[in-house]
N, C-alpha and C positions, 0 to 999 in steps of 0.2 A: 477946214471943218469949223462948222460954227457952234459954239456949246449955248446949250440950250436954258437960260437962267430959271426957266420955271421945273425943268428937271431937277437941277440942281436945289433949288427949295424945297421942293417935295421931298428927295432922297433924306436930305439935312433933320426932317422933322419926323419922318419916320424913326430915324438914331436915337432923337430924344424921346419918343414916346415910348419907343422900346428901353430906353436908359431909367426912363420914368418906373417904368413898371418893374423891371429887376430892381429897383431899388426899393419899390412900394413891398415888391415880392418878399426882399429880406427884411424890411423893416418888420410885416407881418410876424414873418418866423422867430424874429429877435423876440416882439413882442410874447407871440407865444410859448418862446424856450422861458421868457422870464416870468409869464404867467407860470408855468409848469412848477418854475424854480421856487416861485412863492409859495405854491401848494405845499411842493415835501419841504420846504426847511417852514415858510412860518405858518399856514391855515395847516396841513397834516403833518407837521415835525417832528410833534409829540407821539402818532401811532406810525411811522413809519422807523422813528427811533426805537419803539418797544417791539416793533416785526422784526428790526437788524437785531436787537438784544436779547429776542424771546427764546426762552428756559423752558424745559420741560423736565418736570416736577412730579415725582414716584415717593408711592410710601412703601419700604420694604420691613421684612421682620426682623429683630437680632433675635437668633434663639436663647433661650434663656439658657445659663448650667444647670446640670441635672446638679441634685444633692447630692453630697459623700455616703458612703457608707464605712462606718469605724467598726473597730472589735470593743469590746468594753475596756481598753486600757487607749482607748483615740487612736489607735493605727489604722491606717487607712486597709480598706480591704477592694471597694471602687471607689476612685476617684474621676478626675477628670485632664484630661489633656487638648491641648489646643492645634488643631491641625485645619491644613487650608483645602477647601473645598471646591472642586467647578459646580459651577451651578449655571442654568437658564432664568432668564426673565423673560416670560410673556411680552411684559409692556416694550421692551425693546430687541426683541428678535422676530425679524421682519417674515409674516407669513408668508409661506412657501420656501422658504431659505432653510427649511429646519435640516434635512439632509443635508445639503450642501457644510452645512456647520458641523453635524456631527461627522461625516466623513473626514473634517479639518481634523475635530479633537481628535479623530480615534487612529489616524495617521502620527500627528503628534505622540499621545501616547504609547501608541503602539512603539515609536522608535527611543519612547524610553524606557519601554520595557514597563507600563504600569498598567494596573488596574482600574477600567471603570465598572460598575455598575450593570450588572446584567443576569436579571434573575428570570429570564424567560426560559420553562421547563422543559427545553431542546436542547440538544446537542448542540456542537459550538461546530461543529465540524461534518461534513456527509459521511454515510446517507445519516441524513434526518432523523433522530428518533425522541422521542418523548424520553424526560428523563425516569428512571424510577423511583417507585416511593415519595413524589412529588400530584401523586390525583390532586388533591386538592386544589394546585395552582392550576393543572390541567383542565380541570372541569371550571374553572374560572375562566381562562384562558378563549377556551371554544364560547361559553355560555353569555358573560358580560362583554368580551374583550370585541372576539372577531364575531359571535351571533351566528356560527356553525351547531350541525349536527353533532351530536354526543360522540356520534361514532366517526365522525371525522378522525382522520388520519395526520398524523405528524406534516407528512407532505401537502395535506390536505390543508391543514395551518398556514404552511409554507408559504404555499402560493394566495392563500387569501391575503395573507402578511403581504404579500409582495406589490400586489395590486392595491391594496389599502393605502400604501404607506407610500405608494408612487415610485416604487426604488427600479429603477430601469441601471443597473449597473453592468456594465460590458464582460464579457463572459473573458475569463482567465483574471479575474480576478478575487481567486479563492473562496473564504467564507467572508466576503464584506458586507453582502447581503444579509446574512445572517444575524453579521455583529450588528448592522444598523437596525434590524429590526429588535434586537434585544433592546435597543436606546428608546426605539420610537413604541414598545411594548411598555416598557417603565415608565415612560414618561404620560401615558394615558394610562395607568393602576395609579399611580399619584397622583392624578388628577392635574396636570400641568394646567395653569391658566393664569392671568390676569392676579389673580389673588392665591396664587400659589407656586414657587421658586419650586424649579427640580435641580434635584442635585446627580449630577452625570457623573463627578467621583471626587472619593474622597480619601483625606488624606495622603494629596501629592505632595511631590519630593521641592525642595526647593529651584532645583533646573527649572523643571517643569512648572513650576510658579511663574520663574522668570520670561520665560517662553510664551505662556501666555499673558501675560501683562504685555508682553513685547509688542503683543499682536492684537491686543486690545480693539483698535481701531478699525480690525479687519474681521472682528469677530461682533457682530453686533449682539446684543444677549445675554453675550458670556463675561460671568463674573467670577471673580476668585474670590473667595470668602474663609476667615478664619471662624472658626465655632468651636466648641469643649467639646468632646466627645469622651465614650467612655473607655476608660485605664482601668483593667483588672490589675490589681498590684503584684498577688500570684495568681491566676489565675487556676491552679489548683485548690486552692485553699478553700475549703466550703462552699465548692460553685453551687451546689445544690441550691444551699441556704441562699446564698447571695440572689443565684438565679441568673437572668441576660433579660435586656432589650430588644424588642425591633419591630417590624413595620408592623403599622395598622394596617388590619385584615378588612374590617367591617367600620366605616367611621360614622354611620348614623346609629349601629347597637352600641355604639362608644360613646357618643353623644348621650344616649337616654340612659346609660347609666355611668357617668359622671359625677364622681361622687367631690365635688369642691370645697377645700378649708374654707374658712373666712376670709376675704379680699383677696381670695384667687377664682376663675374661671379655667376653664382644663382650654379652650378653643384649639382642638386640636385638629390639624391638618392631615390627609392622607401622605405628604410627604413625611410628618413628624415619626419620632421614635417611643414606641411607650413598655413598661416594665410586661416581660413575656412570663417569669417566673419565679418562683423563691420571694425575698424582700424586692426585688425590684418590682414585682408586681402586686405584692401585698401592701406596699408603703406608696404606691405611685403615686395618688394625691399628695403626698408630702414631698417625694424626692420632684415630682416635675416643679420647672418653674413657671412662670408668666413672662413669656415673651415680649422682648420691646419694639420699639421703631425708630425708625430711620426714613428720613428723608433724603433723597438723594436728585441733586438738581445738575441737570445736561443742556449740553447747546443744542442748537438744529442739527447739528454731525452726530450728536450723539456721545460728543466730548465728557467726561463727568466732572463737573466744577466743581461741584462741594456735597459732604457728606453731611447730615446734622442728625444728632439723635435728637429723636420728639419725645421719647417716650423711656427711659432706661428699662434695661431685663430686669424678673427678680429672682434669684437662683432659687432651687430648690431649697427644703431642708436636708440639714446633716441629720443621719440616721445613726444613733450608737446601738450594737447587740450586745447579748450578755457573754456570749464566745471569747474567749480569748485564742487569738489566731496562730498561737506556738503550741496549746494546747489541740486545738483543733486536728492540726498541722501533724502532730504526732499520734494522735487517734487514729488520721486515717491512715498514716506509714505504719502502724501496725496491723492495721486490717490488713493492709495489701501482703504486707509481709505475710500474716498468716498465712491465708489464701492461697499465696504463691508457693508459701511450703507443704501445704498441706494438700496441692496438686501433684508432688513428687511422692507421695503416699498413696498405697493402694486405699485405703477406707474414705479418703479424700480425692482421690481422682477425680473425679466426674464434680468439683466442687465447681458452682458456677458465680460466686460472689458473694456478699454478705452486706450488714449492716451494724453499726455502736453507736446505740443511742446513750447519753449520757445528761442527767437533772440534777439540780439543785436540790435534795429534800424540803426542809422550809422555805423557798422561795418560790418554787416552782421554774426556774431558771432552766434555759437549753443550754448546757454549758459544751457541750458537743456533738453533733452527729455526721456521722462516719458513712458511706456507701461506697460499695467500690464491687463491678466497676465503676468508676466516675467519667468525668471530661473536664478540658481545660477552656474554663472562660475567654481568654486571650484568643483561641485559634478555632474552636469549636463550629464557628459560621464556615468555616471552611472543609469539615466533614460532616456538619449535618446531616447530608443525604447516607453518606456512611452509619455515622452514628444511631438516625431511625432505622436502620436496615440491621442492625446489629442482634443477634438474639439475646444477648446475653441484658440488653436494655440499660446501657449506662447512663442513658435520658432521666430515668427515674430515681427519685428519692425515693428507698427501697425503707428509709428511720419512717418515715410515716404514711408512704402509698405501698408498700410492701405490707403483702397480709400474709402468715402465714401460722398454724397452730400451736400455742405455744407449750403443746406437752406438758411433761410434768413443769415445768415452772410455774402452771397453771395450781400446781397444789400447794401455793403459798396463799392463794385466796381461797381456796375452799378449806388451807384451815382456820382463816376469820372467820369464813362462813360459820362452821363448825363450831366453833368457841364461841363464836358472837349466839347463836340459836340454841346452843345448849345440846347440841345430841351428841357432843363429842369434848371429854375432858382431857387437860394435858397427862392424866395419867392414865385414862380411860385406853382398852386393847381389843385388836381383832385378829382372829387367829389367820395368818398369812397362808393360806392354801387354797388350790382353785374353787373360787367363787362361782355357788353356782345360782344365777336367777332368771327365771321365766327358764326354767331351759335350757338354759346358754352357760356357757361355760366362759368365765371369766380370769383368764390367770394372771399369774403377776413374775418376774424373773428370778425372786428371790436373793437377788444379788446380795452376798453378807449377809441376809437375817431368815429367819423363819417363824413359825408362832406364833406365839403371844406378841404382839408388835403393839406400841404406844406410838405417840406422835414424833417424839423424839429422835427413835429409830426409823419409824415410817419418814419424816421430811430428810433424814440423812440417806436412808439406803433408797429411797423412792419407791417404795412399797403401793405397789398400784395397790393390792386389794385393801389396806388402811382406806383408801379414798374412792373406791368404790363402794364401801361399808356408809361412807361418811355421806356421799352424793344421794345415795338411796333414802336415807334416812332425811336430806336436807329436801328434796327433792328441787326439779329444775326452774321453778319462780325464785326461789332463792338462791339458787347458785347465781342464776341471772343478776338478784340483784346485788349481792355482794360485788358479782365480777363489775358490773357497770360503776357503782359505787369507787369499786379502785380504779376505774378510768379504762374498763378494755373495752373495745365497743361502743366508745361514745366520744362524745368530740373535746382535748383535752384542751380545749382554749387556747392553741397556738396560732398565732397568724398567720401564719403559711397557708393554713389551711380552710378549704369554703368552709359554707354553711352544711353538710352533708356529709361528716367523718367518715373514713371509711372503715370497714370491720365490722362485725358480730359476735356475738355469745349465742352459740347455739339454745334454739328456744323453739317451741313448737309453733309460736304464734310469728314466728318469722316464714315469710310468705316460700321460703324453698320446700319446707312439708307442705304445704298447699296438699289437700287432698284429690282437690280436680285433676293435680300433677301426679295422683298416685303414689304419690309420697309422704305417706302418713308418719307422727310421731310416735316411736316404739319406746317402750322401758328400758330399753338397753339403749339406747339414745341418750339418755340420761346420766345413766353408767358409766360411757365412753365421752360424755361433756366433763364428769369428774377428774379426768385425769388430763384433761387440755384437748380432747380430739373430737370427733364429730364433727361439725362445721360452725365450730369457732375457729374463727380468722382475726388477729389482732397485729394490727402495726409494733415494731421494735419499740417506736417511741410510747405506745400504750402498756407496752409491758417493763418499761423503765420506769413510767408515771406508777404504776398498781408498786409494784417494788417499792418505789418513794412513796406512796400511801400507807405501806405497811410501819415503812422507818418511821414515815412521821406521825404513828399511833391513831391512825384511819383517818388523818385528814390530809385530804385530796387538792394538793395547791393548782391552780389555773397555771397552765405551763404559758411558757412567753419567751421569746428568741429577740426582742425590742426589747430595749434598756433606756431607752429617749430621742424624742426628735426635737432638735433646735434647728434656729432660724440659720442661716448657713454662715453669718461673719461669727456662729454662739456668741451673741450677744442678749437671746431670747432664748426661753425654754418654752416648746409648744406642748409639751405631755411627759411627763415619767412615767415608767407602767412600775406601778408598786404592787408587792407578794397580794393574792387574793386566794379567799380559799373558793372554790370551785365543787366541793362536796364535803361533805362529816360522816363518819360511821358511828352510830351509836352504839358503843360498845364499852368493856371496860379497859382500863389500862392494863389490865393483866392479859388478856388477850394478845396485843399483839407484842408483849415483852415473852409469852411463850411462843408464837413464832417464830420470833426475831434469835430467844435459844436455840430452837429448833434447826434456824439455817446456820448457824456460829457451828453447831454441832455439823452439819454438813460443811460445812468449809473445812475442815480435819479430812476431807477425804482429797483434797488436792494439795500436794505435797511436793518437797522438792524447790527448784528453781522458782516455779509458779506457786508455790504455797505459801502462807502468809505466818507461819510460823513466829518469824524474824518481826514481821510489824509491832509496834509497840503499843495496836489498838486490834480490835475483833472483826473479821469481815464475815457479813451472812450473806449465805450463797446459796441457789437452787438451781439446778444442773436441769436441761431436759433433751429428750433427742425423740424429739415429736415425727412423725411419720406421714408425709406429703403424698397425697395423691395412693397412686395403688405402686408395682412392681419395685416394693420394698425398697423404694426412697426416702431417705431418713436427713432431717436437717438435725444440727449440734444449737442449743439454746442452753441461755443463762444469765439469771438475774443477779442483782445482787448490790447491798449498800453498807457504806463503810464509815465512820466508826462507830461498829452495832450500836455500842452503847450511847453513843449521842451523833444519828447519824448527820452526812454533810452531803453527803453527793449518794448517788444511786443509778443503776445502767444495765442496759441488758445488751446482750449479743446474739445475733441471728445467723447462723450460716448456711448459706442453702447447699442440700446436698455434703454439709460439711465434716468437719470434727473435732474435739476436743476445743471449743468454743469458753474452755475451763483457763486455758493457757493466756489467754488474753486481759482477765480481772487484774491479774497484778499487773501487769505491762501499763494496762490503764492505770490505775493509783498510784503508779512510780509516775507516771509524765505527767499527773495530776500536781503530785507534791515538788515535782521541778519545773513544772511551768510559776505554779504559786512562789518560787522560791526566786527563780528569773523574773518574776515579774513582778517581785516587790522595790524595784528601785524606782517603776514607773510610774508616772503621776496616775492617779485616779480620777483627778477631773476632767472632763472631758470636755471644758474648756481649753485644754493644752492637744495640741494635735503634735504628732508624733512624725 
């Protein structure tokens, strides 16, 4: 075989040309892995290093603390306590994942037994029913929420919810559906967004703290958050006064009247909590604070690296009252007590609660007031729906939204009237027998007297026809304005209360005679206003203020249940409310020093246990048992202030349906003199908290 050398050359230069070019090939590659390599580390090193490093950067809110509220000796009556919250964030809770996260928490919670958040006015459980005494959320619910018919049906809710909210959950799986739509119902009335944290529950237990932090990583959105929230300290004590918190209803009518101190703004959120009633809603520009911020900066995971405050909170102010909360405390334990005795009696059976209102004479001070039934601050969100449903209405502050006739008590002002006008002297007599005018026949009980009757006899034994004598002669402009003058009927300048007091002094020019109504004003109208009845309606606390108008010789102190707001470390005072007089009777001092005998002399007719014999000072008293409505129901009333001679305090009692409303004066003056006596060791200044 002969080999072929020009084969053999050509084969040889092929190797190299192909060796050639693998090698051109890698050198290419080399060149452009190092061209690459130059890009990310020296010409783009700088933006591919800030992409490996990039932060994402949130402003969230720290809610401010709400201010305290103290008694007048600095005991706390609300304060604040610190508890941890779940909450969403918008900015890092990835849309369409919101189900999936709440089904986690409410698993979670569920197996520790806790409570989230869930005020959708359904049943938690089938079938399906709208809750009661809850319309108003109801008619929310269909109108803003889901954009149904009125008359849509619970079930009808049901399934809009269902389809709305995307929840396709596998059947035997009880009320899950339910519960997630209560989440995903709250969390659109708070307006959940970008510029708004929802809070899914509050007040979890430590496990449950732990549990979620655990799982932080796997829960995007969800954060645990510590905030103050409110502590009733008893939550019996003066809830009236005190009042509660809670959710914004309406946040653009909130907005337009926001009333802001100096260097605060109200910016309030539909998540936020704001004052519902009592001091927490009359003080609310002062007790809310100004919220602060926070920055909170994350990896691309979602990691959270660092927290920074931008902005600090500024707590509310501390709010001091004039109440002292032993005093308080004891007022209303013997309301109840009465009450509750005086249900094991036939004249008091059918008693369905009452009220003690109790002032300051020269100050004008709310030193107490009393309703019962009541409710407890602490627990009360959780009968609510109970408590509206309740007839007996322990919702209400019965010392100054409770209207009811105050009878003869009412013949302590018509005998200023009387003295003040001149048609009636303190020795001046009307013969006690049926009274007859226009026709009508006017009697009176006669209890212990008859005849010739003065005032001294007529305000002890309550001699109606004395003060139908008197009413006739004064006629009803002036009974009006006497009565207004001692504060019934009119608005006593307490903060509790709006612009629009409520009550009357029966008058003609009060629009229920309205004539188009067919309800003309009669002569005898006039008559029956003399002795407290016809349709005068006054609050307890209006018939405590007219009482302390008479002690304090017809002048009428501006009542006030605030005693000062400071800055919350009290290191500022923002206001003291100091004594104001609020009206003057012009009259003479002998005027209301014979009334003031007149009821010294009626107070000799309560005797005994309850009688004031033993005091080492004079108490004036005016008994009434004014007559409500028609089928001869009759409430127990009585005023009365104590030491005649240089009075200090003053108070009336209302009992509805009651009796012997006389047993209670001294109860009150005894817990008077031993609250003062306990509570003289305690500082006064309200710099010192307690």
């Amino acid at each position: 075989m002969r080999f072929n050398m020009d084969d053999r050359s050509k084969s040889s230069g092929t190797l190299r040309r192909r060796a050639i070019a693998f090698i051109m090939v890698i050198v290419v590659i080399f060149c452009a892995c190092c061209y690459r390599l130059m890009q990310f580390q020296v010409v783009g090193g700088d933006d591919y290093r800030q992409q490996a490093d990039r932060k994402i950067i949130s402003t969230t809110p720290i809610k401010a603390p709400r201010g305290e509220i103290l008694d007048i000796y600095g005991r706390p009556l609300a304060k604040n306590k610190v508890v941890f919250n779940i909450i969403f964030d918008r900015a890092f809770l990835p849309q369409g994942r919101e189900n999936v996260t709440i089904l986690r928490l409410i698993d979670i919670l569920r197996s520790a037994g806790e409570e989230w958040i869930d005020t959708l006015p359904m049943s938690k459980n089938p079938p399906y029913d709208f809750e009661e005494g809850r319309e108003a959320d109801i008619e929310r619910l269909k109108s803003k929420i889901l954009r149904v018919n009125s008359y849509a049906t619970a079930q009808d809710c049901y399934d809009t919810m269902k389809e709305k909210y995307n929840l396709n959950i596998p059947e035997g799986a009880g009320n899950l559906e339910r519960l997630m739509m209560g989440v995903r119902y709250e969390m659109e009335l708070k307006d959940f967004s970008l510029n708004n944290i929802y809070t899914f529950a509050e007040n979890i237990s430590t496990n449950t703290l732990a549990k979620i932090s655990e799982l932080n990583t796997t829960l995007p959105g969800v954060d645990v958050d510590d905030v103050a929230t409110r502590d009733y300290v008893n939550g019996n004590i003066a809830s009236h006064i005190i009042g509660f918190i809670g959710p914004i209803d309406d946040l653009e009518q909130l907005k337009a009247e926001a009333d802001p101190i100096a260097g605060r703004t109200q910016n309030y959120k539909l998540s936020d909590f704001k004052g519902k009633s009592g001091v927490e809603l009359a003080m609310e520009k002062y007790l809310r604070g100004l919220d602060g911020k926070r920055q909170v900066t994350q990896n691309v995971s979602g990691e959270v690296l660092q927290k920074t405050t931008v902005e600090p909170p500024r707590p509310g102010c501390v709010v001091t009252l004039t109440i002292d909360r032993d005093f308080q405390q004891k007022t209303q334990d013997l309301l109840q007590t009465h009450v509750d005795w005086q249900k094991s009696h036939r004249s008091g059976r059918n008693s369905k609660g009452g009220a003690v209102a109790v002032v300051g004479v020269k100050t004008g001070e709310v030193l107490a007031l009393a309703n019962y039934p009541s409710y407890d601050l602490a627990n009360f969100r959780n009968n609510i729906a109970e408590l509206n449903n309740d007839p007996l209405k322990p919702m209400i502050n019965r010392c100054l939204y409770g209207l009811y006739r105050p009878g003869s008590t009412f013949k302590t002002v018509m005998a200023v009237a009387g003295l003040s006008e001149g048609v009636i002297t303190r020795h001046s007599t009307f013969n006690c027998a049926t009274y007859r005018f226009h026709d009508v026949d006017f009697r009176c009980l006669r209890d212990r007297h008859s005849g010739a009757v003065s005032l001294m006899t007529a305000m002890r034994y309550s001699c109606n026809v004395y003060f139908y004598n008197t009413g006739n002669l004064l006629g009803i402009d002036n009974i009006k304005k006497y009565a207004n003058a001692c504060g019934l009927g009119v608005d006593t300048g307490l903060e509790l209360m709006g612009p629009n007091p409520p009550g009357r002094v029966a008058h003609p020019s009060d629009p229920i005679y309205s004539r188009a109504r067919s309800n003309p004003w009669y002569a005898g109208n006039t008559i029956q206003a003399s002795i407290g009845q016809s349709d005068t309606m006054v609050s307890p606390l209006q018939m405590a203020v007219s009482v302390a108008t008479i002690a304090n010789k017809g002048v009428r102190m501006k009542s006030h249940v605030i005693k000062s707001v400071q800055s919350y470390d009290l290191s500022e005072m923002i206001y003291e409310t100091k004594p104001a007089v609020a009206e003057k009777i012009d009259a003479d001092a002998s005027v209301f020093e014979a009334v003031t005998a007149s009821m010294v002399e009626g107070s000799k007719n309560i005797t005994g246990v309850y009688g004031f014999a033993d005091l080492p000072f004079d108490v004036a008293v005016k008994t009434g048992t004014p007559q409500e409505g028609g089928n001869n129901k009759f409430n127990s009333a009585i005023v009365a202030f104590w030491p005649a001679n240089d009075p200090e305090v003053a108070m009336a009692v209302m009992l509805e349906e009651g009796t012997e409303a006389r047993r209670i004066v001294r109860q009150v003056i005894d817990a008077y003199y031993s609250s003062k006596t306990r509570s003289g060791g305690l500082p006064q200044d309200t710099n010192i908290l307690l």
